[in-house]
N, C-alpha and C positions, 0 to 999 in steps of 0.2 A: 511316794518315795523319791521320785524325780525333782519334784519340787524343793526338799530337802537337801540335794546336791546344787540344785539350782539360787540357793536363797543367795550367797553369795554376789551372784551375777550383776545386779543395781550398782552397788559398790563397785564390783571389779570395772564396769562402763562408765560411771563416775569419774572416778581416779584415773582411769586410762585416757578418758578423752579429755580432762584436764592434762595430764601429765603430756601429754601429746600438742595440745594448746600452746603449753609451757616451753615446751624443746623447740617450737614452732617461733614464739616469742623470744626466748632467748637469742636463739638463731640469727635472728634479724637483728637483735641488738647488738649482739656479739658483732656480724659485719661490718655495722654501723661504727663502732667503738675504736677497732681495728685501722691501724693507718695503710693497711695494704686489702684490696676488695676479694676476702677470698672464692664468691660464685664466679665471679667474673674469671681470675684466674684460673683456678680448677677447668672449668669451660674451656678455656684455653691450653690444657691439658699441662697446667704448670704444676708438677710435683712436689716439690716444697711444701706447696697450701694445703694439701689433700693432708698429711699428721698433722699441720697445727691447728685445723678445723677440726678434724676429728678429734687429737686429743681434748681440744675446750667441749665438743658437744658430749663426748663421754668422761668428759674432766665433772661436767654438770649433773652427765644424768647417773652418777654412781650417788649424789647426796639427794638427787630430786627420791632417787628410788628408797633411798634411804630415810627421806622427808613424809613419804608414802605409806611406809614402813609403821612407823612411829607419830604418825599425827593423829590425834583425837577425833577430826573432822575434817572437811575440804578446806574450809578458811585455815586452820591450823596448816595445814600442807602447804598451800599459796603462799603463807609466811614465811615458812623455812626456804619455799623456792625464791622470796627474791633473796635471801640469806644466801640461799646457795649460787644466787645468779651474781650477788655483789662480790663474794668471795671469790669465783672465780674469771671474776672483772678485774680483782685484784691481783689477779695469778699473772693474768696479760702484762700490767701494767709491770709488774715486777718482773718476769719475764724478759721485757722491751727493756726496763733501766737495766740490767744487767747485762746486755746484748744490746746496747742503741738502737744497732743498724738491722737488726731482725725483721722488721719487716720490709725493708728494701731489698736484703737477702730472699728473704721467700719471693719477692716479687721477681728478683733473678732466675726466681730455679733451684737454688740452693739449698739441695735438702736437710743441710746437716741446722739450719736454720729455720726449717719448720719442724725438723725432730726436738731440735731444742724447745719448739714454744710450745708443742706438744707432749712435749714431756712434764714440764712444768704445771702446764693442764692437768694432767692426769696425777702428777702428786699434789696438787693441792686438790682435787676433788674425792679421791683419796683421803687423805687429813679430813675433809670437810664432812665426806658419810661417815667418816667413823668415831667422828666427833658430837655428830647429830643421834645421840642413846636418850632414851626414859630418862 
Protein backbone atom coordinates (compact mmCIF):
# COMPACT_ATOMS: atom_id res chain seq x y z
CA UNK A 1 0.00 0.00 0.00
CA UNK A 2 2.91 2.32 0.80
CA UNK A 3 4.46 1.76 -2.29
CA UNK A 4 1.46 2.84 -4.13
CA UNK A 5 1.57 6.41 -2.54
CA UNK A 6 5.18 6.08 -3.01
CA UNK A 7 5.27 5.43 -6.92
CA UNK A 8 5.31 8.91 -7.65
CA UNK A 9 8.59 9.75 -5.77
CA UNK A 10 11.31 8.90 -8.98
CA UNK A 11 9.58 11.74 -10.75
CA UNK A 12 8.84 14.15 -8.04
CA UNK A 13 13.33 13.71 -7.44
CA UNK A 14 13.70 14.12 -10.98
CA UNK A 15 12.01 17.27 -11.74
CA UNK A 16 12.97 18.66 -8.62
CA UNK A 17 16.59 18.40 -8.71
CA UNK A 18 16.45 19.34 -12.30
CA UNK A 19 14.21 22.35 -11.64
CA UNK A 20 16.58 23.29 -8.72
CA UNK A 21 19.79 22.70 -11.34
CA UNK A 22 17.74 25.09 -13.42
CA UNK A 23 16.99 28.19 -10.95
CA UNK A 24 20.67 27.52 -10.01
CA UNK A 25 21.78 28.15 -13.73
CA UNK A 26 19.57 30.70 -14.36
CA UNK A 27 20.68 32.56 -11.56
CA UNK A 28 24.04 32.81 -12.61
CA UNK A 29 23.15 33.86 -15.85
CA UNK A 30 20.72 36.10 -14.93
CA UNK A 31 23.81 38.04 -12.89
CA UNK A 32 26.02 37.65 -15.52
CA UNK A 33 23.55 39.34 -18.07
CA UNK A 34 22.68 42.26 -15.73
CA UNK A 35 24.80 45.55 -15.89
CA UNK A 36 24.63 46.00 -12.04
CA UNK A 37 26.19 42.56 -9.72
CA UNK A 38 23.11 41.89 -7.81
CA UNK A 39 25.10 39.08 -4.90
CA UNK A 40 27.57 41.37 -4.65
CA UNK A 41 25.02 44.21 -3.85
CA UNK A 42 22.46 42.51 -1.90
CA UNK A 43 25.84 41.45 0.43
CA UNK A 44 26.17 44.86 0.62
CA UNK A 45 22.75 45.18 2.17
CA UNK A 46 21.79 47.33 -0.93
CA UNK A 47 17.82 47.23 -1.07
CA UNK A 48 17.01 47.97 -4.38
CA UNK A 49 18.65 44.62 -5.81
CA UNK A 50 16.88 42.38 -3.32
CA UNK A 51 12.95 42.88 -5.77
CA UNK A 52 14.68 43.02 -8.81
CA UNK A 53 16.40 39.65 -8.22
CA UNK A 54 13.75 38.24 -6.80
CA UNK A 55 11.16 39.35 -8.95
CA UNK A 56 13.49 37.67 -12.21
CA UNK A 57 14.09 34.35 -9.95
CA UNK A 58 10.21 34.21 -9.29
CA UNK A 59 9.44 36.04 -12.76
CA UNK A 60 11.25 32.40 -13.88
CA UNK A 61 10.13 29.96 -11.69
CA UNK A 62 6.19 30.61 -12.17
CA UNK A 63 6.82 29.21 -16.09
CA UNK A 64 9.67 26.63 -15.12
CA UNK A 65 6.84 25.30 -12.62
CA UNK A 66 4.49 25.57 -15.22
CA UNK A 67 6.97 23.96 -17.87
CA UNK A 68 7.01 21.05 -15.21
CA UNK A 69 3.59 20.96 -15.13
CA UNK A 70 2.99 20.22 -18.80
CA UNK A 71 6.06 18.60 -20.22
CA UNK A 72 5.80 14.98 -21.53
CA UNK A 73 9.42 14.30 -20.20
CA UNK A 74 12.61 15.86 -18.72
CA UNK A 75 14.16 16.82 -22.08
CA UNK A 76 10.62 18.46 -22.94
CA UNK A 77 10.83 20.59 -19.59
CA UNK A 78 14.62 21.58 -20.21
CA UNK A 79 13.22 23.02 -23.50
CA UNK A 80 10.54 25.08 -22.22
CA UNK A 81 13.10 26.23 -19.46
CA UNK A 82 15.43 27.74 -21.71
CA UNK A 83 12.14 29.24 -23.42
CA UNK A 84 11.27 30.48 -20.18
CA UNK A 85 14.93 31.59 -19.38
CA UNK A 86 14.98 33.65 -22.88
CA UNK A 87 11.71 35.21 -22.24
CA UNK A 88 12.65 36.47 -19.19
CA UNK A 89 16.10 37.59 -20.55
CA UNK A 90 13.94 39.65 -22.49
CA UNK A 91 11.79 41.09 -19.69
CA UNK A 92 15.41 42.67 -18.27
CA UNK A 93 16.32 44.00 -21.53
CA UNK A 94 12.92 45.65 -22.05
CA UNK A 95 12.76 46.62 -18.69
CA UNK A 96 16.47 48.63 -18.91
CA UNK A 97 15.26 50.29 -22.49
CA UNK A 98 12.34 51.58 -20.89
CA UNK A 99 14.17 52.81 -17.58
CA UNK A 100 18.01 53.26 -19.10
CA UNK A 101 19.34 54.25 -15.93
CA UNK A 102 17.72 51.14 -13.81
CA UNK A 103 20.49 49.65 -13.13
CA UNK A 104 22.68 52.31 -11.91
CA UNK A 105 19.64 53.30 -9.87
CA UNK A 106 19.51 49.90 -8.12
CA UNK A 107 23.25 50.20 -7.73
CA UNK A 108 22.27 53.55 -5.73
CA UNK A 109 19.78 52.05 -3.52
CA UNK A 110 16.95 53.08 -5.14
CA UNK A 111 14.21 51.07 -4.45
CA UNK A 112 11.68 52.35 -6.64
CA UNK A 113 14.12 51.03 -9.40
CA UNK A 114 14.51 47.59 -8.42
CA UNK A 115 10.54 47.51 -7.74
CA UNK A 116 10.28 48.63 -11.20
CA UNK A 117 12.52 45.68 -12.78
CA UNK A 118 10.97 43.39 -10.52
CA UNK A 119 7.91 43.96 -11.50
CA UNK A 120 8.39 43.59 -14.93
CA UNK A 121 9.86 40.15 -13.98
CA UNK A 122 7.16 39.12 -12.50
CA UNK A 123 4.58 40.17 -15.43
CA UNK A 124 6.33 38.73 -17.88
CA UNK A 125 6.74 35.39 -16.11
CA UNK A 126 3.29 35.54 -15.53
CA UNK A 127 2.29 35.90 -19.33
CA UNK A 128 5.02 33.26 -20.00
CA UNK A 129 3.31 30.32 -17.33
CA UNK A 130 0.18 30.89 -18.56
CA UNK A 131 1.10 30.83 -21.93
CA UNK A 132 2.90 27.60 -21.60
CA UNK A 133 -1.00 25.09 -21.76
CA UNK A 134 -1.32 21.49 -23.70
Amino acid sequence: MLAGYLAGLPAFVIYFSAGLAIMALFAVLYVQITAHREFALIREGNAAAVPAFLGAMVGFAMPLTAAMRFSVNVLDFVIWAVIAAAVQIAAYFLGRAMMPSVSERIVKGEIAAGVWLGGIALVFGMLNSTSMTP
